[in-house]
C-alpha beads as a LAMMPS data file, in Angstrom:
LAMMPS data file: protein, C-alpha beads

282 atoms
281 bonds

1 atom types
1 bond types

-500.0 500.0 xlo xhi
-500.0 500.0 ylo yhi
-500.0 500.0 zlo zhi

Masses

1 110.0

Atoms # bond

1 1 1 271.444 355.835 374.056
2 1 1 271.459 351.723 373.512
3 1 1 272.575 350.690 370.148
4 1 1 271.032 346.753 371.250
5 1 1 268.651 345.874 368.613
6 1 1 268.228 342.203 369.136
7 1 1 266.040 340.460 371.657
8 1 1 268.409 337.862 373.046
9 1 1 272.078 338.023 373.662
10 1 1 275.239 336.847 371.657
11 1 1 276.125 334.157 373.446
12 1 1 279.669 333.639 371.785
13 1 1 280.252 337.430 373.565
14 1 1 282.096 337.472 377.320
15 1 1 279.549 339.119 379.118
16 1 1 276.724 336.579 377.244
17 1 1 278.444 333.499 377.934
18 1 1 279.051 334.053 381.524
19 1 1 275.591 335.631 382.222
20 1 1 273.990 332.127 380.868
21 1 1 276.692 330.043 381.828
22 1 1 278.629 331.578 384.334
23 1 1 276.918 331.967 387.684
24 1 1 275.040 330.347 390.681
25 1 1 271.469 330.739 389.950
26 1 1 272.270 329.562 385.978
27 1 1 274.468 326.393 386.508
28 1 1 271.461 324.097 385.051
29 1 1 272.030 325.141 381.736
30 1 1 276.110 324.589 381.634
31 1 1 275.618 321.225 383.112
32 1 1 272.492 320.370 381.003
33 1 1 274.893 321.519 377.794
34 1 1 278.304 320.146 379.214
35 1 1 276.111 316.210 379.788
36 1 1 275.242 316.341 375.624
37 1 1 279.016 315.626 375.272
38 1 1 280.584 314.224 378.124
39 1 1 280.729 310.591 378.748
40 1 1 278.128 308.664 380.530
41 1 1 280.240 307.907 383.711
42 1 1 280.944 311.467 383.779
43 1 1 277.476 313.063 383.681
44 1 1 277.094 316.140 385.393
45 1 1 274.706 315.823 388.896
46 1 1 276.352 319.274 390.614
47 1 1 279.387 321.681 389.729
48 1 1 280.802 324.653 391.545
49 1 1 282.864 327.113 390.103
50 1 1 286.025 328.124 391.133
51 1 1 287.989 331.269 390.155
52 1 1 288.214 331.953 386.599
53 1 1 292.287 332.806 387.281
54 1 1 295.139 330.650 387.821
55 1 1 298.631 331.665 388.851
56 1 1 301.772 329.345 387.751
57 1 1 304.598 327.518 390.957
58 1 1 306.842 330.063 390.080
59 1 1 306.737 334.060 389.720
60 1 1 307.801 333.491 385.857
61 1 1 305.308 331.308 385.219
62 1 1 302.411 332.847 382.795
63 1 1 298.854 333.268 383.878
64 1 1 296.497 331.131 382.848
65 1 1 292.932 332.686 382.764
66 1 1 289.427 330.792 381.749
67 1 1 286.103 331.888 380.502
68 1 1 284.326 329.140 383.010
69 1 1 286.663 326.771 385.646
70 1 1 284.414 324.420 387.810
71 1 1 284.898 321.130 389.312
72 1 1 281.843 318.641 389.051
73 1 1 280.167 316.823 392.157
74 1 1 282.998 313.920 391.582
75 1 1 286.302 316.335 391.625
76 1 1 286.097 316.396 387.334
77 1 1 287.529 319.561 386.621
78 1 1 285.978 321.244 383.462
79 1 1 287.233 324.201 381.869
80 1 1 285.094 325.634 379.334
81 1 1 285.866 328.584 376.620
82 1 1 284.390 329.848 373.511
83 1 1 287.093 330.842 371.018
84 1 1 286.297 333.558 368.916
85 1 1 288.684 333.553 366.183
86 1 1 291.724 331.069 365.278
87 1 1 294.552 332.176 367.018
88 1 1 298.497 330.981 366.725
89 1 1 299.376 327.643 368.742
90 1 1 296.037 327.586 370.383
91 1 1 296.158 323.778 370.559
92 1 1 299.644 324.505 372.418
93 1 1 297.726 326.618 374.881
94 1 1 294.834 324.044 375.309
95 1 1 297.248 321.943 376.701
96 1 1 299.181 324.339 378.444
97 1 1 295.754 325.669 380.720
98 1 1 294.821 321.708 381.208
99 1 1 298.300 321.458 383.407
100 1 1 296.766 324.163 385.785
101 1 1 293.584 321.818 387.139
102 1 1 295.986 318.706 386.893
103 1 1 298.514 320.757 389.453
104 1 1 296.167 321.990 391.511
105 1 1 295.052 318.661 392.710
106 1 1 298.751 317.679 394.249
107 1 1 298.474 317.499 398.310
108 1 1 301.360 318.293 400.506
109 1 1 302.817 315.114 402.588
110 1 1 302.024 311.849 401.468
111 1 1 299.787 311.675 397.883
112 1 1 299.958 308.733 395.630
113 1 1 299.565 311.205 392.476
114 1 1 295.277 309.571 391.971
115 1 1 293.725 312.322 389.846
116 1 1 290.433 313.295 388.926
117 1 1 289.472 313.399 385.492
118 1 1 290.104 317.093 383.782
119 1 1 288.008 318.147 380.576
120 1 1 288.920 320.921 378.650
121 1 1 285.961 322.199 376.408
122 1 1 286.604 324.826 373.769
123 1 1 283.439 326.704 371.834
124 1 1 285.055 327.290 368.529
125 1 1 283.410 330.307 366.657
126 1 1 286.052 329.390 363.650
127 1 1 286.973 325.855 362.028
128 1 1 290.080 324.447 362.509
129 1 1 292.565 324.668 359.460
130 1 1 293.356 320.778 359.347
131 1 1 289.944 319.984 359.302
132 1 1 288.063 322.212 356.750
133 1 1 287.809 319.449 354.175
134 1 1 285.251 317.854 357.123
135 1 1 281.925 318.009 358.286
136 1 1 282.378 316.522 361.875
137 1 1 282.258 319.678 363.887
138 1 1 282.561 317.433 367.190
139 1 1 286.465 316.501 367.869
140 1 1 287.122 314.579 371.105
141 1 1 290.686 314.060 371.532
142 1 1 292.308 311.873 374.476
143 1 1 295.813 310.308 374.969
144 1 1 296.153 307.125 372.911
145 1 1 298.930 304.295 372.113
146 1 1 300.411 303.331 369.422
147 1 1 297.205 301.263 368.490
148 1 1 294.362 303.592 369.497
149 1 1 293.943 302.355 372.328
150 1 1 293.175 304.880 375.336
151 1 1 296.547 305.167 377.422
152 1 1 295.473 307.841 380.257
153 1 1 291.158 308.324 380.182
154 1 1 291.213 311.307 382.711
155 1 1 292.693 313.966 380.419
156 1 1 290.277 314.672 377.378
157 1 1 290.050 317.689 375.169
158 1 1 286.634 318.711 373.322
159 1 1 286.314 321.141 370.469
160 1 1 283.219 322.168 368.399
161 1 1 283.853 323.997 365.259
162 1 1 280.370 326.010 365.745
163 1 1 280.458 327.581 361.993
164 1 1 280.083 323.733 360.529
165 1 1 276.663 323.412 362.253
166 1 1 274.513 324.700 359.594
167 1 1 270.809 322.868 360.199
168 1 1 267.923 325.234 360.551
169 1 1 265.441 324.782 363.721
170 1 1 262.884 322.023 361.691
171 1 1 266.064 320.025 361.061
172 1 1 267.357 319.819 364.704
173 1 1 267.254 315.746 365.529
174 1 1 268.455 316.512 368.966
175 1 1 269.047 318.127 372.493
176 1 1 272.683 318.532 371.337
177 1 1 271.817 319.970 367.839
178 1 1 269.181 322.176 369.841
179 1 1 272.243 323.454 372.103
180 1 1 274.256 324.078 368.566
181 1 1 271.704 325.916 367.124
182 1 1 271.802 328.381 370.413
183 1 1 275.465 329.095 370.460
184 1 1 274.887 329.973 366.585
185 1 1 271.661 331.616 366.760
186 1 1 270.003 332.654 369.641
187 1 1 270.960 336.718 368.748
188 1 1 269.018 336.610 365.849
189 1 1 265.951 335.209 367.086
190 1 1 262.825 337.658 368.076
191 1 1 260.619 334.332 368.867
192 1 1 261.000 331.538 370.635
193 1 1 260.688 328.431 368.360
194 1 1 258.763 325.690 368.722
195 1 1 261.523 323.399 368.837
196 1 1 263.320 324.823 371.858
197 1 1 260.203 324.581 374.349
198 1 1 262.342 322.072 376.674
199 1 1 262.200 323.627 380.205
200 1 1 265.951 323.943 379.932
201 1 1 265.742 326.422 376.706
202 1 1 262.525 328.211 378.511
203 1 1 265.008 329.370 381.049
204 1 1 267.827 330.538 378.711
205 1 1 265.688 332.432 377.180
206 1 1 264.303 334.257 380.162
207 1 1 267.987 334.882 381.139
208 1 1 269.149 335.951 377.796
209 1 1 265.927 338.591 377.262
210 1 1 267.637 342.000 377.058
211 1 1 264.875 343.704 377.997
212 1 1 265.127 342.271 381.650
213 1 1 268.830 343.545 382.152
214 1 1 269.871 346.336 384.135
215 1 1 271.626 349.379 383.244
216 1 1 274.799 348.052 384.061
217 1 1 274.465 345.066 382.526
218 1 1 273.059 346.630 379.331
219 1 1 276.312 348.618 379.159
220 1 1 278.487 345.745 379.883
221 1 1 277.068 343.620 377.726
222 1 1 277.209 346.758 374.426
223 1 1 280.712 346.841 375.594
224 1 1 281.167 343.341 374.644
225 1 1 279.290 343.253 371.898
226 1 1 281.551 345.957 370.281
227 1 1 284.595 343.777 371.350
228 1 1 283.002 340.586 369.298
229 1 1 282.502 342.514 366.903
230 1 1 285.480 344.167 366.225
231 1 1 287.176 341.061 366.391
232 1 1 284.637 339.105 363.798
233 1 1 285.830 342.425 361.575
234 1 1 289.245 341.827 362.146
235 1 1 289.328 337.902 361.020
236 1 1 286.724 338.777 358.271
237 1 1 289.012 341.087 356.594
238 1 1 291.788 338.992 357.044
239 1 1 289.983 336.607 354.854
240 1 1 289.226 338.626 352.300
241 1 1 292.215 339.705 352.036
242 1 1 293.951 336.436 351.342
243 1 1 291.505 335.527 349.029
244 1 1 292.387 338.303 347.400
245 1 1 295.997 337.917 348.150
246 1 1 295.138 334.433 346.567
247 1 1 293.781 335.582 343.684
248 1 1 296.104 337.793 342.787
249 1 1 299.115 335.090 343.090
250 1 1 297.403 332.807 340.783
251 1 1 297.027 335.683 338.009
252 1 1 300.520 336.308 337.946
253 1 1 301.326 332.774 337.429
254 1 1 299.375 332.269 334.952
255 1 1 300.929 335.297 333.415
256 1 1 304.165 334.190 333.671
257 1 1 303.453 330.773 332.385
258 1 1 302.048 332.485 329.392
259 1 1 305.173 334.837 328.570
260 1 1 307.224 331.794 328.878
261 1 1 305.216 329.872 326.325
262 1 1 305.906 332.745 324.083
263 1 1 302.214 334.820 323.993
264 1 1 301.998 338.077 323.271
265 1 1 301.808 340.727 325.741
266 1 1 298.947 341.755 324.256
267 1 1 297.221 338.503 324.447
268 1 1 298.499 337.999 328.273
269 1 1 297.127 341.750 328.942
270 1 1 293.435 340.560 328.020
271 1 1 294.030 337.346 329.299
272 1 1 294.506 338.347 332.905
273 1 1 293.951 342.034 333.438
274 1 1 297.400 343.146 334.006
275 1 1 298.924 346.244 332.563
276 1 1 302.016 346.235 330.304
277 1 1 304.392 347.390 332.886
278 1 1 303.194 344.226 335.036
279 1 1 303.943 341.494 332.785
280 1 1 307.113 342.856 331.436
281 1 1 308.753 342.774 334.940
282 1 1 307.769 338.975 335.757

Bonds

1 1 1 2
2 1 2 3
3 1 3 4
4 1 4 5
5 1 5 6
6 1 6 7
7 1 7 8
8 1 8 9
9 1 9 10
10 1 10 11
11 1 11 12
12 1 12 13
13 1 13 14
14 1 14 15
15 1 15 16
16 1 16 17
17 1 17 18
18 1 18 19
19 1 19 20
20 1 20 21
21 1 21 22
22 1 22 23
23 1 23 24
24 1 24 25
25 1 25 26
26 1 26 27
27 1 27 28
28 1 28 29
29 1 29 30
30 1 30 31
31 1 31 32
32 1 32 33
33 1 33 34
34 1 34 35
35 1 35 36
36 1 36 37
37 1 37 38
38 1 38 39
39 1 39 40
40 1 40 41
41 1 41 42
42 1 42 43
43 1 43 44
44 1 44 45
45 1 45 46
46 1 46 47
47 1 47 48
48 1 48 49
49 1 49 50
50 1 50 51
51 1 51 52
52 1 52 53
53 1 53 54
54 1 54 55
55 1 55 56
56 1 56 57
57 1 57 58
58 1 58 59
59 1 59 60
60 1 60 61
61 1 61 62
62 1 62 63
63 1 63 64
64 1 64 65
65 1 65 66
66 1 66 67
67 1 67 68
68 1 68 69
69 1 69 70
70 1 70 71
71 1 71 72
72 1 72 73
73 1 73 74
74 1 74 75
75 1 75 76
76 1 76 77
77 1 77 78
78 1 78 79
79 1 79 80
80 1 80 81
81 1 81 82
82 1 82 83
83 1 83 84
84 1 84 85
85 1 85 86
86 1 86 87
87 1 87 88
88 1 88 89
89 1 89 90
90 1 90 91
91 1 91 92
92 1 92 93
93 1 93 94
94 1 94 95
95 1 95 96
96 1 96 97
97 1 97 98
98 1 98 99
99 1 99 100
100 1 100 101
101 1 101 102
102 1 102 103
103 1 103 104
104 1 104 105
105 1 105 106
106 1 106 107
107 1 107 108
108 1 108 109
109 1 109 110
110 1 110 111
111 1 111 112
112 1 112 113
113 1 113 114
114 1 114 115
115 1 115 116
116 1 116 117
117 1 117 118
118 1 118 119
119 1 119 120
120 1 120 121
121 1 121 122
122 1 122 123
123 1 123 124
124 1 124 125
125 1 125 126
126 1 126 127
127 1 127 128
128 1 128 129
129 1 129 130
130 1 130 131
131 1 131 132
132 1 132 133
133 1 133 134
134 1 134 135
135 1 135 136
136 1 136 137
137 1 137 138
138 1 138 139
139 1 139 140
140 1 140 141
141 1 141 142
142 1 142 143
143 1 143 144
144 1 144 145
145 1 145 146
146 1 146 147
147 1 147 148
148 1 148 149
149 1 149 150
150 1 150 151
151 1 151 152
152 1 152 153
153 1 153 154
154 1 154 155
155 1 155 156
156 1 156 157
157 1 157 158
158 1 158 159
159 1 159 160
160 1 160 161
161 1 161 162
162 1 162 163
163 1 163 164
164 1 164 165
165 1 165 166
166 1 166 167
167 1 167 168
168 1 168 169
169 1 169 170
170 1 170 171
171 1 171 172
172 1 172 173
173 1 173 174
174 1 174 175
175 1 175 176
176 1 176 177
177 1 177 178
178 1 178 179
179 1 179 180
180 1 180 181
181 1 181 182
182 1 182 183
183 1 183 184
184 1 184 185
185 1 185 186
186 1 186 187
187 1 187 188
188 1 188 189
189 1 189 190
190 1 190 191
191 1 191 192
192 1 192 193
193 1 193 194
194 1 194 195
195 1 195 196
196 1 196 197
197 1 197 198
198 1 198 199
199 1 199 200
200 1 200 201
201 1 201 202
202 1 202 203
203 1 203 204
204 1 204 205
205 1 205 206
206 1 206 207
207 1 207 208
208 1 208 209
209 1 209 210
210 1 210 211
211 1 211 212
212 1 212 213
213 1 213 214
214 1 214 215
215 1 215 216
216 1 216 217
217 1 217 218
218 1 218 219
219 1 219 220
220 1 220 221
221 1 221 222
222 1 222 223
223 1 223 224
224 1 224 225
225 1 225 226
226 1 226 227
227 1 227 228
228 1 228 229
229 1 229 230
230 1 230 231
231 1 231 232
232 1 232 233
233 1 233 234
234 1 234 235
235 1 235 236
236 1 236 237
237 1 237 238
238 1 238 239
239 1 239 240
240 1 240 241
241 1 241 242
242 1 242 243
243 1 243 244
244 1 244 245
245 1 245 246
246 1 246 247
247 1 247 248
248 1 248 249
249 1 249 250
250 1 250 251
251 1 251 252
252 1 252 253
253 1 253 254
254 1 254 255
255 1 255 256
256 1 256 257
257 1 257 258
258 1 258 259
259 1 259 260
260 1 260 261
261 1 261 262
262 1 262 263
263 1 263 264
264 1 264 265
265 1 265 266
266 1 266 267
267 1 267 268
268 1 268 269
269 1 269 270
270 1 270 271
271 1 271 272
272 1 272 273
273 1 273 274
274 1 274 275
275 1 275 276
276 1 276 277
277 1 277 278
278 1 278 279
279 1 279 280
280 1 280 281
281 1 281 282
């Protein structure tokens, strides 16, 4: 029995990101998405896509696996993820999967090292810790000198911190606020608004209409749903509980400020909540 309520899919799930992004007959809609924030001189006209899995030189070296890898009509490389939830030295492994597109492009015999350019694209479902205090959700980060200026133009990194978009469809000003408010929302929606009727958005939506999937895919794609969700649990708690965690820290503190200055345990008791036992033992 299906537990799928909604009308669309998740796109931040696996199986929803490559079903609309992911194959052949869908391709329009990553390149009409991946043109709202690359460059002008590298706009998308054609992309293939290449295997998803990359193996290191040597038998130690880690595997490297993307959501999406494909190389654009000009030899651009583009790999393209959606994050889920913050995870330790993920900028280290950013970098780390760029090498794997740079490599690949060495040729045996005589090569004068000429690369194309490589992108690296992340679709953040969290916000990044150093830049919480911001609203720019967009981050494009290249290799600079040591007065801004570009040093190397054919190795960028782009992040959006999805959870920062917050505009509701009658404030989208454009096609890339209209892609944003997809990636954030497109589950929850049981009509199609009026503001995505691009041909583009027609399309997604006639891919992403549960009702048209197979059997298979239906249980593939409840399989990854549970696997999103779990995960959204997971970092949800987590937050909580250091709040909480937070919280608690700050009580004690206070409490132990307040026995120093010579209050009462009785006072310090109402004061913060703590029992007797507590306060006696800071």
């Amino acid at each position: 029995m299906s537990n799928l309520t909604g009308r669309y899919i998740n796109p931040l799930t696996d199986f929803g990101f490559k079903k609309l992004f992911g194959t052949e007959p869908n391709k329009d809609l990553l390149i009409d998405f991946l043109n709202q924030i690359l460059p002008e001189k590298h706009q998308i006209k054609d992309l293939n896509y290449s295997r998803n899995e990359h193996l290191g030189q040597a038998e130690l070296d880690r595997k490297a696996i993307f959501d999406l890898y494909c190389i654009g009509e000009s030899g651009e490389r583009f790999i393209v993820e959606v994050q889920k939830a913050k995870q330790n030295y993920f900028k280290d492994r950013s970098i780390y999967y760029s090498s794997f597109p740079i490599q690949e492009q060495a040729k045996k015999g005589d090569w004068d090292f000429k690369q194309d350019p490589v992108y690296t694209v992340g679709i953040l479902d969290f916000i990044f810790d150093d830049h919480k205090n911001e609203d720019e959700l967009l981050h494009l980060i290249e290799l600079k000198n040591q007065r801004c200026e570009v040093f190397y133009d054919k190795l960028k990194f782009i992040y959006i911190e999805l959870p920062k978009f917050k505009k509701t469809q009658d404030e989208l000003d454009d096609h890339f606020e209209k892609w944003l408010y997809v990636f954030r929302h497109l589950s929850e929606l049981q009509d199609r608004p009026q503001q995505l009727q691009d041909r583009i958005f027609q399309k997604l939506f006639d891919t992403a209409e549960i009702a048209k999937f197979s059997l298979e895919e239906r249980v593939a794609y409840e399989e990854s749903l549970k696997y999103y969700r779990d995960i959204k649990n997971v970092v949800d708690t987590s937050r909580e509980d250091g709040i909480e965690e937070g919280k608690e820290k700050r009580t004690l503190e206070i409490a132990r400020e307040l026995k120093r200055s010579g209050v009462s345990i009785d006072v310090i008791m109402k004061s913060t909540g703590l029992s007797k036992e507590e306060i006696e033992k800071l």
